[in-house]
mmCIF file of the N, C-alpha and C atoms, coordinates in Angstrom:
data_MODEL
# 
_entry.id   MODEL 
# 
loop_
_atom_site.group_PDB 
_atom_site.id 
_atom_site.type_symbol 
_atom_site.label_atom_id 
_atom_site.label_alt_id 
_atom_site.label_comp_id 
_atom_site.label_asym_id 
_atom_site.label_entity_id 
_atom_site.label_seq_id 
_atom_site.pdbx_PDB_ins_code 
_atom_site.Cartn_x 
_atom_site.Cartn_y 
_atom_site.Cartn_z 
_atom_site.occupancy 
_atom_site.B_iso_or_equiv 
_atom_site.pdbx_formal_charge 
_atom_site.auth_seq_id 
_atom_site.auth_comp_id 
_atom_site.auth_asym_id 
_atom_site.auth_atom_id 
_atom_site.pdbx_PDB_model_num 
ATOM 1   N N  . UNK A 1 1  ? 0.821   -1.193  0.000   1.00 0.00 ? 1  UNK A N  1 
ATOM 2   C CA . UNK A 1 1  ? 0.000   0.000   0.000   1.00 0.00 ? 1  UNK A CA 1 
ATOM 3   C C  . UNK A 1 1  ? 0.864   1.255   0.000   1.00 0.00 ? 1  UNK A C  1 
ATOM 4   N N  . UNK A 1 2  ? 2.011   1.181   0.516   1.00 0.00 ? 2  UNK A N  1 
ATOM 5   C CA . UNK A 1 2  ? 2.886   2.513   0.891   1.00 0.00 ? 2  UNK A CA 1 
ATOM 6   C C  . UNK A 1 2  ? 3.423   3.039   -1.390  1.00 0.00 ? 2  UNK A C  1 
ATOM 7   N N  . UNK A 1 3  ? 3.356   2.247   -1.984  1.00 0.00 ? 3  UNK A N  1 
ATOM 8   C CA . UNK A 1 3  ? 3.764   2.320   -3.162  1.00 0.00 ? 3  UNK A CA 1 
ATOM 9   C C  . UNK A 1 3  ? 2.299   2.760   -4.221  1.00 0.00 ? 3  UNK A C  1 
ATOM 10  N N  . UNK A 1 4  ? 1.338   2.194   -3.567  1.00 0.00 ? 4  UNK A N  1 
ATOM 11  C CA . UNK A 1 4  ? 0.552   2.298   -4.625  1.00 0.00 ? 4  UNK A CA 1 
ATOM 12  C C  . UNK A 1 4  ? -0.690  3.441   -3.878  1.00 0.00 ? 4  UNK A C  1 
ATOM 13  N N  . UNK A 1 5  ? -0.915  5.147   -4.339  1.00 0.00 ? 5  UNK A N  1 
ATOM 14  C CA . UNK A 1 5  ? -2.119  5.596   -3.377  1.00 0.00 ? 5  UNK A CA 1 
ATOM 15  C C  . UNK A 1 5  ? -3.184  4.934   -3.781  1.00 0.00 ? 5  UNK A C  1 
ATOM 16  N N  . UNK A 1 6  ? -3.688  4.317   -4.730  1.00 0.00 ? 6  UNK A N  1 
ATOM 17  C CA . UNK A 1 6  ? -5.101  3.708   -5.215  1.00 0.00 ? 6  UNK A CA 1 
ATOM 18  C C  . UNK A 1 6  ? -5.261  2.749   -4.571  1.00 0.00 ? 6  UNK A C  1 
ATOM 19  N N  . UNK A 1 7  ? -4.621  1.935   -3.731  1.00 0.00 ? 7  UNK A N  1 
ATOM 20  C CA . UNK A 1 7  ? -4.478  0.650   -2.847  1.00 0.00 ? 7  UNK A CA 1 
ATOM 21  C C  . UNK A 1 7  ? -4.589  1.080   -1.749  1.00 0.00 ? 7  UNK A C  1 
ATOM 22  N N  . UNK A 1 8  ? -3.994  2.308   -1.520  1.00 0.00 ? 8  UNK A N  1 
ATOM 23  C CA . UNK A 1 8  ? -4.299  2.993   0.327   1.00 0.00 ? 8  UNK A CA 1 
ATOM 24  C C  . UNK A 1 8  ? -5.757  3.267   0.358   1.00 0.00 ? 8  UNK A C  1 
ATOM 25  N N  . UNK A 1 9  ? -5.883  4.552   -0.321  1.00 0.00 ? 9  UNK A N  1 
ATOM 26  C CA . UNK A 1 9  ? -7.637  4.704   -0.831  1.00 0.00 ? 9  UNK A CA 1 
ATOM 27  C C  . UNK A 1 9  ? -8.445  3.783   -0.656  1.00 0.00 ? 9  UNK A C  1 
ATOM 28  N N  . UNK A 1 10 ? -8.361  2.619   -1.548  1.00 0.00 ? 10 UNK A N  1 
ATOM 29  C CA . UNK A 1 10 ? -9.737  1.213   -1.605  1.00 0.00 ? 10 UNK A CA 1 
ATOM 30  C C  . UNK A 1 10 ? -9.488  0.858   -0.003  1.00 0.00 ? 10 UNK A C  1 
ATOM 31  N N  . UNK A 1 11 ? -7.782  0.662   0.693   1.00 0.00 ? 11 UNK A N  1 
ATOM 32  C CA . UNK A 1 11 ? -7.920  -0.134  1.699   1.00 0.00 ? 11 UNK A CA 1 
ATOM 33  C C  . UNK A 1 11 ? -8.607  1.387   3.202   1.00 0.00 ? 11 UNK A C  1 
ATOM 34  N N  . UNK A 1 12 ? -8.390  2.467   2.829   1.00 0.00 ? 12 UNK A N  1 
ATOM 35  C CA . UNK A 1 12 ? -9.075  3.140   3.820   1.00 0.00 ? 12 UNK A CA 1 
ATOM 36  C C  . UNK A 1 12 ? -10.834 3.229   3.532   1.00 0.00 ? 12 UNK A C  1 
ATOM 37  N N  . UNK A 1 13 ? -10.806 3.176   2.297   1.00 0.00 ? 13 UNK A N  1 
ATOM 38  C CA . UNK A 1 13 ? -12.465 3.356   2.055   1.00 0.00 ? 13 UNK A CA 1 
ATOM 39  C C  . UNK A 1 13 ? -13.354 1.692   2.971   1.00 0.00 ? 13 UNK A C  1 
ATOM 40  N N  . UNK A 1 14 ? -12.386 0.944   2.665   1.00 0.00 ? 14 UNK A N  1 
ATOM 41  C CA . UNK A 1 14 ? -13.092 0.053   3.233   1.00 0.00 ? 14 UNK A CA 1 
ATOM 42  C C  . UNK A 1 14 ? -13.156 -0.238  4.845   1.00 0.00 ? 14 UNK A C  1 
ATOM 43  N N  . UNK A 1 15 ? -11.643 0.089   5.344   1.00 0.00 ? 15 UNK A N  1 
ATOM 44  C CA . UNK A 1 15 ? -12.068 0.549   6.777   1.00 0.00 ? 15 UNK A CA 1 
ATOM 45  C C  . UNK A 1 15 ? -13.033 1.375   7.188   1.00 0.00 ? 15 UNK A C  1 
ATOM 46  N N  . UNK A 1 16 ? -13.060 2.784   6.766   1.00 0.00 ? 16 UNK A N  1 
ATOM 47  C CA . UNK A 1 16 ? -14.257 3.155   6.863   1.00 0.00 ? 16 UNK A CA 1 
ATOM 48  C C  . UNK A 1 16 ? -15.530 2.916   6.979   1.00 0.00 ? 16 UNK A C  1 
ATOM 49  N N  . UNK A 1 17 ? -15.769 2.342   6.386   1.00 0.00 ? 17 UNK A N  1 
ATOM 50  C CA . UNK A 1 17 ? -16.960 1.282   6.425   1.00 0.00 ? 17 UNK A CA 1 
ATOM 51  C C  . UNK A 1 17 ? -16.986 0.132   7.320   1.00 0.00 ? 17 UNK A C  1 
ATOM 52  N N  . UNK A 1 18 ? -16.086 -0.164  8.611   1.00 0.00 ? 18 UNK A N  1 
ATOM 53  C CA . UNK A 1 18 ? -15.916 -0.212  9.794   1.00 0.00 ? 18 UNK A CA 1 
ATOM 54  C C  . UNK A 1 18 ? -15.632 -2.001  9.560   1.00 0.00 ? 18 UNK A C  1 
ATOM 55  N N  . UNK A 1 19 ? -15.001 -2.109  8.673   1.00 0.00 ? 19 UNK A N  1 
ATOM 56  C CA . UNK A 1 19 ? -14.638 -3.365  8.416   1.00 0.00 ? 19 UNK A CA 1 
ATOM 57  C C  . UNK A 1 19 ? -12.983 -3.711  9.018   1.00 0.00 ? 19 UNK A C  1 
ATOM 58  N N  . UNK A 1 20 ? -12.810 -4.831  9.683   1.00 0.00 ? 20 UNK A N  1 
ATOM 59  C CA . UNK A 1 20 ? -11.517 -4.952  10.297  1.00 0.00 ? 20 UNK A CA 1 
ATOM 60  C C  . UNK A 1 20 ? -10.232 -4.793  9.552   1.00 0.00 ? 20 UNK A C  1 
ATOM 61  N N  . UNK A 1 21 ? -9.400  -4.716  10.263  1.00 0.00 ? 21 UNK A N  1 
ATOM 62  C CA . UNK A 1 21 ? -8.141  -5.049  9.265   1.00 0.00 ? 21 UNK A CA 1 
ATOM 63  C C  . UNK A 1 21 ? -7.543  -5.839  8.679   1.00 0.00 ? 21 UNK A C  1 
ATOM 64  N N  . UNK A 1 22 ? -7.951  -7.049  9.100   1.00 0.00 ? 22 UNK A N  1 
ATOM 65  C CA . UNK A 1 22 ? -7.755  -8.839  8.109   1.00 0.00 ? 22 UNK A CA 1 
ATOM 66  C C  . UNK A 1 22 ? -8.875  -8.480  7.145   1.00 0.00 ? 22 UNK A C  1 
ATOM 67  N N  . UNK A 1 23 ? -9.832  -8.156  7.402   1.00 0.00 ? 23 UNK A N  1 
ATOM 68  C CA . UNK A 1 23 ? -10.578 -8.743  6.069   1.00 0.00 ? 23 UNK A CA 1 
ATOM 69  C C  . UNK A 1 23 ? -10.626 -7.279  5.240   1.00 0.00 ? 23 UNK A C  1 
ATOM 70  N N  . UNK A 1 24 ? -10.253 -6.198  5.788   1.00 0.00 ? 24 UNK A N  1 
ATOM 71  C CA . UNK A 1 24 ? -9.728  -4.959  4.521   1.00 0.00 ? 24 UNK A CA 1 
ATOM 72  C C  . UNK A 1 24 ? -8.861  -5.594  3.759   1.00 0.00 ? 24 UNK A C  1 
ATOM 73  N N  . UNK A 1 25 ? -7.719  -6.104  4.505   1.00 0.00 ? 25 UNK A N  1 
ATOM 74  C CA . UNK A 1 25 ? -6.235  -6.436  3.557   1.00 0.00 ? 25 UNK A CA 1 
ATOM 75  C C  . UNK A 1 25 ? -7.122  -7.709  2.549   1.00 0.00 ? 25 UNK A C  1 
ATOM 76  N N  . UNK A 1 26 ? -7.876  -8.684  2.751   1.00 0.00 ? 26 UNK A N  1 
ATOM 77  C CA . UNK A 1 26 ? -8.384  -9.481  2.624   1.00 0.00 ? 26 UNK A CA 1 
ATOM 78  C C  . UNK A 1 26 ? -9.236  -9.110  0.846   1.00 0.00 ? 26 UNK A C  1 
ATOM 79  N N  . UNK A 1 27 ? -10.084 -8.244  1.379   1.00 0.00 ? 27 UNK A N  1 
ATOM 80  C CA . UNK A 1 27 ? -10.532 -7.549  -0.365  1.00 0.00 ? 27 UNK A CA 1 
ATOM 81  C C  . UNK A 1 27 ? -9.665  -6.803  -0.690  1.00 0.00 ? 27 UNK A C  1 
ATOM 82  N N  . UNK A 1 28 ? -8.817  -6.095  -0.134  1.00 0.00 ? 28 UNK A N  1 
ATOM 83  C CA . UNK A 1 28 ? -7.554  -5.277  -1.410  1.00 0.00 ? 28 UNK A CA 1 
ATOM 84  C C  . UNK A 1 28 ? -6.958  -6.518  -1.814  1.00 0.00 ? 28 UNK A C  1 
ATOM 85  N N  . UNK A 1 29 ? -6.563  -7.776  -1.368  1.00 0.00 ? 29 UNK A N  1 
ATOM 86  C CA . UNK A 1 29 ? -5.851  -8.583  -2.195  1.00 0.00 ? 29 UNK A CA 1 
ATOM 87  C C  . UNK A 1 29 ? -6.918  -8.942  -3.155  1.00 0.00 ? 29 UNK A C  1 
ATOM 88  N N  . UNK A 1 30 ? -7.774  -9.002  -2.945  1.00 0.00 ? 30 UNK A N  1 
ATOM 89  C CA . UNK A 1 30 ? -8.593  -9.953  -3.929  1.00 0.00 ? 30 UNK A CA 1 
ATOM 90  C C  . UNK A 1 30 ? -9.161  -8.824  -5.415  1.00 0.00 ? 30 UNK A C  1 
ATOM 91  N N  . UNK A 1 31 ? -9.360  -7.520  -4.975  1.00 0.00 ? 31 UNK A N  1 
ATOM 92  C CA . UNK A 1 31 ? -8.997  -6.678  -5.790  1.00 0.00 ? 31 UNK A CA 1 
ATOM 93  C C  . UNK A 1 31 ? -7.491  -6.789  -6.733  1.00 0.00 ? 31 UNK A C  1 
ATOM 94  N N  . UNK A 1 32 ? -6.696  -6.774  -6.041  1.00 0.00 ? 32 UNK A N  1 
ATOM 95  C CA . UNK A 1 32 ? -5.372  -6.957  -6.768  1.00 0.00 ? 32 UNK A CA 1 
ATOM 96  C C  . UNK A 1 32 ? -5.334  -8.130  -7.867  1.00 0.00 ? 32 UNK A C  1 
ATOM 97  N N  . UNK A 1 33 ? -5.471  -9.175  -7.097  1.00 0.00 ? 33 UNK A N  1 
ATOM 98  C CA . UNK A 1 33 ? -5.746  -10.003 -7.824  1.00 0.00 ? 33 UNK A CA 1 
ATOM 99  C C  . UNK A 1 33 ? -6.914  -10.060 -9.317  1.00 0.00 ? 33 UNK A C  1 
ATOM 100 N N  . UNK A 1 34 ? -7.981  -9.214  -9.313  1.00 0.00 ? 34 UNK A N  1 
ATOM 101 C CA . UNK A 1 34 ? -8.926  -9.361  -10.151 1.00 0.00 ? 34 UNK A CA 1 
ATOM 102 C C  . UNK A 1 34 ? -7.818  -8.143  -11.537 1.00 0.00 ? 34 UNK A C  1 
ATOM 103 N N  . UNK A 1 35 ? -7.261  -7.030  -10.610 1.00 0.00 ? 35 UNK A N  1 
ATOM 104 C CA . UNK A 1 35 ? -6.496  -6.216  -11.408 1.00 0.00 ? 35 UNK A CA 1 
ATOM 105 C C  . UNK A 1 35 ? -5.466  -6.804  -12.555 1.00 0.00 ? 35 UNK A C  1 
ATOM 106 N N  . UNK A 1 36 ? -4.748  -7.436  -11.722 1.00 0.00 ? 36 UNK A N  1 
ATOM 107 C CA . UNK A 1 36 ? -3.414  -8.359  -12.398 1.00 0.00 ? 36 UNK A CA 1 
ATOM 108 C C  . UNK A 1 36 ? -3.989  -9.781  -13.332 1.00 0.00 ? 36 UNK A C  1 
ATOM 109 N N  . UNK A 1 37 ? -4.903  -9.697  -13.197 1.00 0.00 ? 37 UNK A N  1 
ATOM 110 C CA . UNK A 1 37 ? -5.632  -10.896 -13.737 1.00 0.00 ? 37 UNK A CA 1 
ATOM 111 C C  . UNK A 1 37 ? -5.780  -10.218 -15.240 1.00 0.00 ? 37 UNK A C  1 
ATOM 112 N N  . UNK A 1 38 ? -7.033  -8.947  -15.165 1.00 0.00 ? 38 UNK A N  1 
ATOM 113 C CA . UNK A 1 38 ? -7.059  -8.536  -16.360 1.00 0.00 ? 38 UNK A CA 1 
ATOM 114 C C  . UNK A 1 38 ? -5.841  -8.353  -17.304 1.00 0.00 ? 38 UNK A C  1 
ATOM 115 N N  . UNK A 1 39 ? -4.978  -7.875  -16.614 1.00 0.00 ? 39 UNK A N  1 
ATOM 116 C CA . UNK A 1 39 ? -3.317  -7.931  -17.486 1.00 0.00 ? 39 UNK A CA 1 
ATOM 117 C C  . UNK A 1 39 ? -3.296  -8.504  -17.868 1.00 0.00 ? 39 UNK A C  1 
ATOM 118 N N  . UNK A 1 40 ? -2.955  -9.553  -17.152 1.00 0.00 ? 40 UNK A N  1 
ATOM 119 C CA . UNK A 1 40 ? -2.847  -11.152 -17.801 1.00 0.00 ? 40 UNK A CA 1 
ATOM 120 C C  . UNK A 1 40 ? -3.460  -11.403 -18.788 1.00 0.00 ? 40 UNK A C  1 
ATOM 121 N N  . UNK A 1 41 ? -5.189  -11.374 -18.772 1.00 0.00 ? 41 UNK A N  1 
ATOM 122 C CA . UNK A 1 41 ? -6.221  -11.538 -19.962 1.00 0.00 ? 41 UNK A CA 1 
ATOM 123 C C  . UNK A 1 41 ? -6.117  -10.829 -21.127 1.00 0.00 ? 41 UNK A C  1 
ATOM 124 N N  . UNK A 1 42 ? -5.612  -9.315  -20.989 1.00 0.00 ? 42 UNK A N  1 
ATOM 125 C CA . UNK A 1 42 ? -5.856  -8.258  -22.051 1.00 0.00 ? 42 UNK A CA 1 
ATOM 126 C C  . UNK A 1 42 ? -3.953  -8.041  -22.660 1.00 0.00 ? 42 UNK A C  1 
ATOM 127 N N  . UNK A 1 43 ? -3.307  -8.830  -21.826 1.00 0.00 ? 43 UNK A N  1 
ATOM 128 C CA . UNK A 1 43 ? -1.576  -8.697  -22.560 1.00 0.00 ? 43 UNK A CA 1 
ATOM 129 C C  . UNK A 1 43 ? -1.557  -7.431  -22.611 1.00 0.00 ? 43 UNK A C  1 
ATOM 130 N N  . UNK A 1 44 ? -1.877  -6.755  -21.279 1.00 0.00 ? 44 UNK A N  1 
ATOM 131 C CA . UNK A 1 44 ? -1.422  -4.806  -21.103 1.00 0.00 ? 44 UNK A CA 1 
ATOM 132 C C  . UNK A 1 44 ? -0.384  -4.961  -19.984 1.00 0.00 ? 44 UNK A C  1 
ATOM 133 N N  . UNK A 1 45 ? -0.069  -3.430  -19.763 1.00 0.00 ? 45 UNK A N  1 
ATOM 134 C CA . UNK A 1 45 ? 1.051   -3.543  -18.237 1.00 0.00 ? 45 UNK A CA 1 
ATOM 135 C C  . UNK A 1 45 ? -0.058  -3.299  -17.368 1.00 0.00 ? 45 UNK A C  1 
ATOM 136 N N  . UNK A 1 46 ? 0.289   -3.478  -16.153 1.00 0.00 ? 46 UNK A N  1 
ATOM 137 C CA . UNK A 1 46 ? -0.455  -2.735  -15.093 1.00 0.00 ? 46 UNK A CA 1 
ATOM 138 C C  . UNK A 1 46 ? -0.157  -1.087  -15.365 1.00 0.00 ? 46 UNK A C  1 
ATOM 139 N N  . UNK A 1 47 ? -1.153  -0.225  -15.196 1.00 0.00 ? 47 UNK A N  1 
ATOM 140 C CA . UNK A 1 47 ? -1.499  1.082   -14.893 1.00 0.00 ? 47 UNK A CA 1 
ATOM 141 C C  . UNK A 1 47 ? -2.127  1.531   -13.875 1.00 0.00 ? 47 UNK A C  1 
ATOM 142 N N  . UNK A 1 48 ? -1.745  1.894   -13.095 1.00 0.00 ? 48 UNK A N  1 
ATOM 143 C CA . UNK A 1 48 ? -1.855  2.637   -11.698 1.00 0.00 ? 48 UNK A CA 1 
ATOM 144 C C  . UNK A 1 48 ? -3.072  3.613   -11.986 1.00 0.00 ? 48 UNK A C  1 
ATOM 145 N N  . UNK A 1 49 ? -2.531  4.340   -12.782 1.00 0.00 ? 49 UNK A N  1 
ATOM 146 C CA . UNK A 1 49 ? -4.108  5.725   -13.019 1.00 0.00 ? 49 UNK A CA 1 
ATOM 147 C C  . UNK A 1 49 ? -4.970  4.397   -13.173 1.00 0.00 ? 49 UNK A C  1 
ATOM 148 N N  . UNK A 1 50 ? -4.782  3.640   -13.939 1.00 0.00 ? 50 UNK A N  1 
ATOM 149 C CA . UNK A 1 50 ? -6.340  2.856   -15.225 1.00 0.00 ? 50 UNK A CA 1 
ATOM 150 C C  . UNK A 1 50 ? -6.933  1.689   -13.775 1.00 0.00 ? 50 UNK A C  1 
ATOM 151 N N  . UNK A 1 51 ? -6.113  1.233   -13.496 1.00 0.00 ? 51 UNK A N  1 
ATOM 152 C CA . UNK A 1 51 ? -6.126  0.555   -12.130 1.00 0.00 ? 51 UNK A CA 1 
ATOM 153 C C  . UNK A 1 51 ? -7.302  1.062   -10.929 1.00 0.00 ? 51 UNK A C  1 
ATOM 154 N N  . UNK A 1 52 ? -7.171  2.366   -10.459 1.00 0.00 ? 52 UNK A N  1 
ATOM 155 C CA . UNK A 1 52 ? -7.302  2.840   -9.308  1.00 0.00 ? 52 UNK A CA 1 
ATOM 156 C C  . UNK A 1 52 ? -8.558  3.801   -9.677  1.00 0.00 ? 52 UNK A C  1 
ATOM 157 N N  . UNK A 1 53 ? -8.120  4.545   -10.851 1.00 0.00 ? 53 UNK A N  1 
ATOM 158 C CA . UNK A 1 53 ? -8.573  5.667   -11.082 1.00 0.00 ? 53 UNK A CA 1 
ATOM 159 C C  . UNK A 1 53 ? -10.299 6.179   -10.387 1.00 0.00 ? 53 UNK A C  1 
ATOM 160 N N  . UNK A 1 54 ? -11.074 5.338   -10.402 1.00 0.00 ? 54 UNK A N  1 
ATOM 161 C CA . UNK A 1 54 ? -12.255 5.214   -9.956  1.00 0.00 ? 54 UNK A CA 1 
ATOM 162 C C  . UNK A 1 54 ? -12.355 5.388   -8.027  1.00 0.00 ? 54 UNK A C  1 
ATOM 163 N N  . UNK A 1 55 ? -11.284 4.684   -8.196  1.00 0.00 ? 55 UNK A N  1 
ATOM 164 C CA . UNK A 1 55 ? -11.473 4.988   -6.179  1.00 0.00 ? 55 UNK A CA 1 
ATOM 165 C C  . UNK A 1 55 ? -10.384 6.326   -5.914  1.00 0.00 ? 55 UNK A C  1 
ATOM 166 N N  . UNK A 1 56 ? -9.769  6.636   -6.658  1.00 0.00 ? 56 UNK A N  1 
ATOM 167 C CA . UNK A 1 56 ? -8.744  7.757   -6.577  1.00 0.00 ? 56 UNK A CA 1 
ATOM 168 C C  . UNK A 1 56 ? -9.939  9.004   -6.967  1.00 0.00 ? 56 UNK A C  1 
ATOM 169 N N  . UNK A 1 57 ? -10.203 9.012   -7.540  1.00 0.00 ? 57 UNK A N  1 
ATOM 170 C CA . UNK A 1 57 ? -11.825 9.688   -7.730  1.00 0.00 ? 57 UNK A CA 1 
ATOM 171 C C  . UNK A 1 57 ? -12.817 10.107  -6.556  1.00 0.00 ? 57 UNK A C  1 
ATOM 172 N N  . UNK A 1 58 ? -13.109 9.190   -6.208  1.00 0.00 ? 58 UNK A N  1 
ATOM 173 C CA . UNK A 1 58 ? -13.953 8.792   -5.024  1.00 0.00 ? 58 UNK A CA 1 
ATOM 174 C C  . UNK A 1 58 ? -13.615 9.540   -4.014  1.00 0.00 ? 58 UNK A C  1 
ATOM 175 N N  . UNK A 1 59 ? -12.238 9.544   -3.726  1.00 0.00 ? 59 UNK A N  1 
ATOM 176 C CA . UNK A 1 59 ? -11.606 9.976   -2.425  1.00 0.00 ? 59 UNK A CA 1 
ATOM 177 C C  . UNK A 1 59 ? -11.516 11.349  -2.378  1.00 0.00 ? 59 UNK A C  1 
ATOM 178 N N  . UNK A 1 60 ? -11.554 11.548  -4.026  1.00 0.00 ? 60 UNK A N  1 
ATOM 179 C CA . UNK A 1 60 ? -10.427 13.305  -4.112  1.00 0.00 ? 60 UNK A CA 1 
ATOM 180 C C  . UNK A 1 60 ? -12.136 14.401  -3.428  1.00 0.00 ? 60 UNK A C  1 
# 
């Protein structure tokens, strides 16, 4: 999270929503995972803006 702000964001939005800290880290991985997946599927790089952009949004 310290590398990526779109990963701090999703993982504070979801604390917020008064969810613990195992199962925050718990959906940011599984987010990650759905992220890196599409890569995989679509043969792109990861993009941080294209990635996040929606919860980086959210927050601003």
């Amino acid at each position: 999270m310290r590398g990526s702000p779109g990963a701090k964001a999703y993982y504070q939005q979801i604390r917020a929503r008064g969810t613990g800290h195992q199962a925050a880290l718990r959906q940011l991985a599984n987010r990650w995972i759905g992220i890196l997946h599409g890569c995989l599927k679509t043969d792109t790089l990861y993009d941080e803006k294209a990635a996040w952009s929606h919860i980086i949004d959210r927050a601003a």
